[in-house]
N, C-alpha and C positions, 0 to 999 in steps of 0.2 A: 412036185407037190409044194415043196418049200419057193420055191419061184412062184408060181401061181398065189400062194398065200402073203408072201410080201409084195407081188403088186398090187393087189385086194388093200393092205393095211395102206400103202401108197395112195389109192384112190379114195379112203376114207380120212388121211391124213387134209389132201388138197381141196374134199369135200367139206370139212372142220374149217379148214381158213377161209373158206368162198363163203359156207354161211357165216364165221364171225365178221368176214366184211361186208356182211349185204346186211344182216341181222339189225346193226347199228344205223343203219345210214338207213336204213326202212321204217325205223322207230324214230326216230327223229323228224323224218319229213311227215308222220303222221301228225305231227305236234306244230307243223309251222302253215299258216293260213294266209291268204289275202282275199278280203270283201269289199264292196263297193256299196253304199247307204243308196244306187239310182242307177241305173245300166243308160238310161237313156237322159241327156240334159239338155238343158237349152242352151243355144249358144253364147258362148262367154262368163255361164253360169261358171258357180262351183261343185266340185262331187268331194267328197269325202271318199280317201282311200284308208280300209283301216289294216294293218298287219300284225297279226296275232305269233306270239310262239311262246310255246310251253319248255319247261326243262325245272330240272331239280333244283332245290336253295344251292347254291355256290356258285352253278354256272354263267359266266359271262356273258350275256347278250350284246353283240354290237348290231343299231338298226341299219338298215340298208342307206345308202347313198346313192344319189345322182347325180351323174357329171353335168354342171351347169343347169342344175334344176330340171333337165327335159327327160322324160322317161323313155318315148319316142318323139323324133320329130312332131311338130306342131301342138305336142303333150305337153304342158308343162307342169312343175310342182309350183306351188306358190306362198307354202309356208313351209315352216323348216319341222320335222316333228314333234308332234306333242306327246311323251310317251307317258303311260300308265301302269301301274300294276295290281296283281290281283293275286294274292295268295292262296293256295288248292289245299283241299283236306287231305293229302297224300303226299306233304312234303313237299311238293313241290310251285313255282310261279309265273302266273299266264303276263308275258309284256304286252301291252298294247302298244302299237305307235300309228298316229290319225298325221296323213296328211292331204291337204287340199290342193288338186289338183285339178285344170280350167286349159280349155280349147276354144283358139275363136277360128276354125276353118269349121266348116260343117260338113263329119266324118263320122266314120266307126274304126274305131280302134282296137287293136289288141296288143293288151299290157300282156308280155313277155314275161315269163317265171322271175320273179323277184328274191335274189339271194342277198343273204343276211348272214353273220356269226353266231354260230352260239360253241363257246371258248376257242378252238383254234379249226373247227368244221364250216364247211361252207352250206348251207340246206337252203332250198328254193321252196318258192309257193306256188299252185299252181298259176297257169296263164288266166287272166279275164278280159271279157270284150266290153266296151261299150260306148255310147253314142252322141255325137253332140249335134243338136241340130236347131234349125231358124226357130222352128215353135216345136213343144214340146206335145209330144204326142205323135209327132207325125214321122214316117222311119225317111232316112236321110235318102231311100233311094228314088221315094217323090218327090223332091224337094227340089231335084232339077228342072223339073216341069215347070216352076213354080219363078216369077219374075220377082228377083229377092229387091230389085231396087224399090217396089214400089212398097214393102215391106217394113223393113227396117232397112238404117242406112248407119254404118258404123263409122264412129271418126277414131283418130288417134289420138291420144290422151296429149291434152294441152298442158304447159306448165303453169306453175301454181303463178299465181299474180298477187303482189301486194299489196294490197288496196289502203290508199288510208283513211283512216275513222273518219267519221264525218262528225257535226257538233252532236248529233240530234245518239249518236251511238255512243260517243263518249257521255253525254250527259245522260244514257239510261245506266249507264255503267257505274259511272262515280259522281251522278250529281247526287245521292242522297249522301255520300261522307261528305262532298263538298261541305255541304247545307250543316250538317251537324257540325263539324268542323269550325264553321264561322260561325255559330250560335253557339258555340264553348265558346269560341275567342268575345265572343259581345258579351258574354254574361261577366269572364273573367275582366274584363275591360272594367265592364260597369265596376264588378264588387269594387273591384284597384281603385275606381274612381271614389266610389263613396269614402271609400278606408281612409285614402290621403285626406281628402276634405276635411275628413271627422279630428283627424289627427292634428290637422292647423286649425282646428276651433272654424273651418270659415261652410259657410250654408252649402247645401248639395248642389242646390240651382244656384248662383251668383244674379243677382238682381241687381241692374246699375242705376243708379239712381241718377234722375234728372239734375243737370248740372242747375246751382242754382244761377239766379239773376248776378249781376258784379255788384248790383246798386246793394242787394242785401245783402252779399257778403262784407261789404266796406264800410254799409252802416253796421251789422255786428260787430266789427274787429274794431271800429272809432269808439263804440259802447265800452267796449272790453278796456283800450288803451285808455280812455277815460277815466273808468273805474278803479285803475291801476294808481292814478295820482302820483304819477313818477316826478311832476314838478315839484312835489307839497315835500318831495325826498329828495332834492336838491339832485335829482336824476335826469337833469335836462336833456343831455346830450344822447341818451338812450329814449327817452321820449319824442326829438324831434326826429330821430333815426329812425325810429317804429314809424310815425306821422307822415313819413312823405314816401316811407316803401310800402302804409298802406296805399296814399293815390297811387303811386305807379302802380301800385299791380291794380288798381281799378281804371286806372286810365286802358293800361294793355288788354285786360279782358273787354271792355266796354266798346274802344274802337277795334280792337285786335290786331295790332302794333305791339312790341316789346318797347317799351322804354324802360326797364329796368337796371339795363348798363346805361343809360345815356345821363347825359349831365342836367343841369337844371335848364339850362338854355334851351337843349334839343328837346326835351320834356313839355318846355313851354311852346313850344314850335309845333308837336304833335297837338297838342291841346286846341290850339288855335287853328289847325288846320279843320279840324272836326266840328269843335264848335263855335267858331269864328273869331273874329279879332276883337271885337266889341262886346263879347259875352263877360258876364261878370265874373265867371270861372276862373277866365284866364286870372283877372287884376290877382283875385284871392289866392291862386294858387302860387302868382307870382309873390304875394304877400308872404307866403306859407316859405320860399323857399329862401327872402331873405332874411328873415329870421333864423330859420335853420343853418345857413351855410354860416351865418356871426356866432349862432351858439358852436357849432361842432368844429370851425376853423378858426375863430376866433376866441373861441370859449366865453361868449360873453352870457352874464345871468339878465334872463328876460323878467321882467315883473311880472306877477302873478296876472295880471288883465291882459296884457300882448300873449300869453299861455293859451288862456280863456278866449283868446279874439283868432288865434292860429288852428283852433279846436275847431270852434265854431264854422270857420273859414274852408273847413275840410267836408265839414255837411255841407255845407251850402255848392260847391262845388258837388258832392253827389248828387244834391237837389236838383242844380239846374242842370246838370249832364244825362240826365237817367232817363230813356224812353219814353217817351208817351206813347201811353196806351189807345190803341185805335180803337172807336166807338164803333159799337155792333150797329151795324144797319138800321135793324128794328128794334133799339132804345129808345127812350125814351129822350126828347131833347133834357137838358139840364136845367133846374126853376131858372139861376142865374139868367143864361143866357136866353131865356125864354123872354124874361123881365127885359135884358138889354133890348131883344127884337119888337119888341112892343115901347 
C-alpha cells in the first residue's frame, strides 16, 4: 500500500514540473506575433513585416535578427527595424518592431517561425506565406504562362553619376543672392562715394571744364602782371622773370612744344619755326628777351618806356600769334571786304 502511494505522489510530483514547464513557455508564445500589411506584392515592391510581443514592465525584449539581412533565400530585409511601444492597462508593454522586406524573383514564400528574446527565453511567431509577383493580382502560378519579356524588363541598378551643374542650374539656385549681393555692394560703393566727395568740399559729379584758348589765358595773366607794377617798385628782375615765363608757357600751349626749359635762343627758334622768320613776333619777342637777360644777368635798370615798349611787345606777339578764326560758310561776307571787292 505504502509503495503503490508513493509512486502515485512520484507521478504527481513529475506531473508539477511538466506543467510548470509547458505553463510558461505557452503563456509567452501566446503574447508573441508576426503580420504582414499584403500577403500578395508586386515584384520588387515592398511589404511591411510587423512583430509584436507582449511581456510585463521590467522585461527585456531583444528583436529578432537576420544573418545578412536575408530571411530565406531570395527574401531579403531592407531596413533595419523601427521598434515601437505601447503601454497595456494591466501592467504590462506591447513592442512593435516594422521591418521592410522585398523580392525581386516571382515566388511564394514561407517565412519560417521568427524567434526573438524576451529576457533570457527564446519564443517564436508563427510561420506566414506570401507572394511576390509580375503584377499584382495575379497568383504567381500563371504567370509562367505569361511572356514576362514583353512585360516588364528589369535592369540592375546603375551607379550614381556626378553630373555637373550646368549655368542655367546654378543660376536658378544662387543667381537671386548673386543679384542682391552686388546691389548692396553698388549702394555701399555709391554712399562711400558721395561721403568722400562731401568730405573734400569737391561736387558729386566732377565737371571738367573746357580747357581755355592759350591766347586768353596770356592776355589775363599780361592784365594781372601789368596791374602788379613791379617796375614802379624797383622790382625789375621779378617782373621780367614773370614776362617771358608768361610767352613761354603761351608759346608751349599754342604750338604745343615745351619750351619752358629751353634758353632764349632755342625759344626763338620754336617761335620761328611756327610762325616764320619774318613775322613780327619773332623781332618782339627777340626784343622782350634782350632786355630781360641785361636786366636779370646783368642787373641793369631799364627806364620806365623800354618797361612799357617790353609790355606792350608781349601783346602784340599774342595778337599776331593767336588763331584765326574760320568763317562759317553761311556768313555773311565782311562790309570791309565787300567795299575792297567792289
Amino acid at each position: 500500500m505504502k509503495l503503490a502511494l508513493s509512486k502515485i505522489a512520484t507521478y504527481i510530483k513529475a506531473l508539477a514540473v511538466a506543467a510548470a514547464m509547458i505553463l510558461p513557455s505557452s503563456a509567452v508564445a501566446q503574447k508573441v506575433k508576426a503580420a504582414l500589411d499584403s500577403n500578395v506584392i508586386e515584384l520588387a515592391s515592398q511589404a511591411k513585416l510587423t512583430i509584436t510581443a507582449t511581456a510585463s514592465v521590467g522585461r527585456k525584449i531583444t528583436p529578432p535578427t537576420f544573418k545578412n539581412n536575408v530571411i530565406v533565400p531570395t527574401l531579403e530585409v531592407v531596413s533595419a527595424p523601427k521598434p515601437d511601444t505601447l503601454v497595456g492597462t494591466q501592467g504590462d508593454i506591447t513592442y512593435s518592431f516594422y521591418y521592410m522586406i522585398t523580392s525581386f524573383e516571382d515566388s511564394t514564400y514561407t517565412i519560417p517561425p521568427i524567434g526573438l528574446m524576451i529576457d533570457k527565453d527564446s519564443v517564436f511567431t508563427d510561420s506566414l506565406q506570401i507572394s511576390f509577383t509580375l503584377l499584382q493580382g495575379i497568383d504567381s502560378t500563371f504567370t509562367a504562362e505569361i511572356d514576362t519579356t514583353q512585360i516588364i524588363k528589369v535592369f540592375g541598378i546603375k551607379d550614381i553619376k556626378d553630373t555637373p551643374w550646368t549655368f542655367k542650374e546654378f543660376w536658378a539656385r544662387f543667381g537671386n543672392i548673386i543679384l542682391v549681393v552686388l546691389l548692396v555692394a553698388l549702394i555701399a560703393s555709391a554712399i562711400t562715394y558721395v561721403l568722400v566727395r562731401r568730405h573734400r568740399n569737391k561736387p558729386i559729379i566732377p565737371f571738367s571744364k573746357p580747357k581755355e584758348p592759350a591766347e586768353i589765358v596770356a592776355i589775363r595773366r599780361l592784365n594781372i602782371l601789368k596791374d602788379k607794377k613791379l617796375c614802379e617798385q624797383d622790382k625789375n628782375k621779378e617782373f621780367y622773370s614773370e614776362l617771358t615765363e608768361i610767352i613761354k608757357k603761351y608759346i608751349s600751349d599754342r604750338y604745343g612744344e615745351s619750351v619752358m626749359e629751353s634758353t632764349s635762343a632755342e625759344t626763338l627758334m620754336i617761335l620761328r619755326k611756327h610762325a616764320g622768320k619774318k613775322s613780327d613776333a619773332v623781332g618782339a619777342l627777340e626784343s622782350i628777351f634782350d632786355v630781360a637777360d641785361y636786366v636779370k644777368f646783368a642787373k641793369m635798370q631799364p627806364l620806365p618806356d623800354e618797361n612799357n615798349r617790353c609790355m606792350n611787345y608781349a601783346f602784340d606777339i599774342v595778337e599776331i600769334t593767336k588763331p584765326v578764326p574760320m568763317p562759317e560758310p553761311n556768313a555773311a561776307p565782311d562790309a570791309a571786304q565787300t567795299l575792297k571787292t567792289n
